[in-house]
N, C-alpha and C positions, 0 to 999 in steps of 0.2 A: 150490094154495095151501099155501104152508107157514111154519111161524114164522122170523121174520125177512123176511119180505116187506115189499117196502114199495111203496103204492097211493096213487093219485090215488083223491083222494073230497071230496066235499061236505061240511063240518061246517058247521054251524047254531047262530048261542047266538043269544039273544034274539030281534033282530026283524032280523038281519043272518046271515052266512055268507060263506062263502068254499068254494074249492077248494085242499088243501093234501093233503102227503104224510101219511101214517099209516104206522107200523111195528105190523106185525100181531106179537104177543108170544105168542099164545096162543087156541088156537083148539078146536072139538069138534065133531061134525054136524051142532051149531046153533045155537053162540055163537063172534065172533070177539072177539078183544079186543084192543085197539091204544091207540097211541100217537100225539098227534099230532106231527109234526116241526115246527122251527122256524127260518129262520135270524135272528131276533132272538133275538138275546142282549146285548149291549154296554148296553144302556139297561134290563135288568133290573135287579131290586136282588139283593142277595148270597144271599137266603133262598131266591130263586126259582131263581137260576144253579144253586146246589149241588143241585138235580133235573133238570139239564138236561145228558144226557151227550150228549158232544161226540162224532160220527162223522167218526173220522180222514181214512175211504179213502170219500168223499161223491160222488166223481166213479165210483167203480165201482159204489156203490151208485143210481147214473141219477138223484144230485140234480145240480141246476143249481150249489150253490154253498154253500159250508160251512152244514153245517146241525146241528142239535141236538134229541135225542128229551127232550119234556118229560114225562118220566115222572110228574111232581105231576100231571097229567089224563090220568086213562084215558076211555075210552069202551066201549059193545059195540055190537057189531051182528048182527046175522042172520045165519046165512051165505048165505043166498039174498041178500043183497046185495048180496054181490060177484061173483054169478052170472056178471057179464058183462064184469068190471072186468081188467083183466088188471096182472101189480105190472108195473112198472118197473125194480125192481133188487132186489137184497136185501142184506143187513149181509155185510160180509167175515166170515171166518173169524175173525180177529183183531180186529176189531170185537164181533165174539157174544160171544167172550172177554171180552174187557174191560166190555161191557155186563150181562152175566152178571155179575160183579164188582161190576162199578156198583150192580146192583139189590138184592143178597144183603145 
C-alpha cells in the first residue's frame, strides 16, 4: 500500500453505508488516511464542488466512470484494515500533480 492508492471499502454514516472507492493520501504503521471518491457532482451546490478535485485519467486509475476525490471528508482507519483489501488502481502521475496542487 502506497499513497495514492485507491480501495474498495465499506463507509458507514448513520444507520446506512455503502461500498465506495477511497483515495488513500497518507498513511504510517497504523493510521491510513483517505478520501472518499465520488461520481456525483452535477447536483452539488458550488461550496461543496470547489473540494471536489476532478480525476482526469479515472479509467487508468480502475474507476468505472468519471469520478471526484471529495477532499471536504476525510476518514482514518487502521492499517490492519486493509490487511486483506487489495487497491484497484492508483492516481496517474499527472493526477498526484495536479492533486497535490489542489490540496496545497
Amino acid at each position: 500500500m502506497k499513497a495514492f492508492d485507491i480501495f474498495i471499502i465499506y463507509i458507514s454514516w448513520g444507520s446506512g453505508g455503502k461500498k465506495r472507492p477511497v483515495l488513500v493520501y497518507a498513511l504510517n504503521n497504523e493510521i491510513v488516511r483517505a478520501y472518499p471518491i465520488t461520481t456525483q457532482y452535477e447536483s452539488k451546490s458550488d461550496e461543496i464542488k470547489a473540494k471536489f478535485f476532478k480525476i482526469n485519467n479515472w479509467e487508468q486509475a480502475g474507476l468505472d466512470k468519471q469520478s471526484y476525490v471529495d477532499t471536504g471528508t476525510r476518514f482514518t482507519r487502521p492499517l490492519s484494515f486493509f490487511e486483506n483489501i487489495e487497491p484497484i488502481g492508483n492516481l496517474t502521475d499527472a493526477d498526484i500533480d495536479r492533486f497535490i496542487e489542489f490540496t496545497s
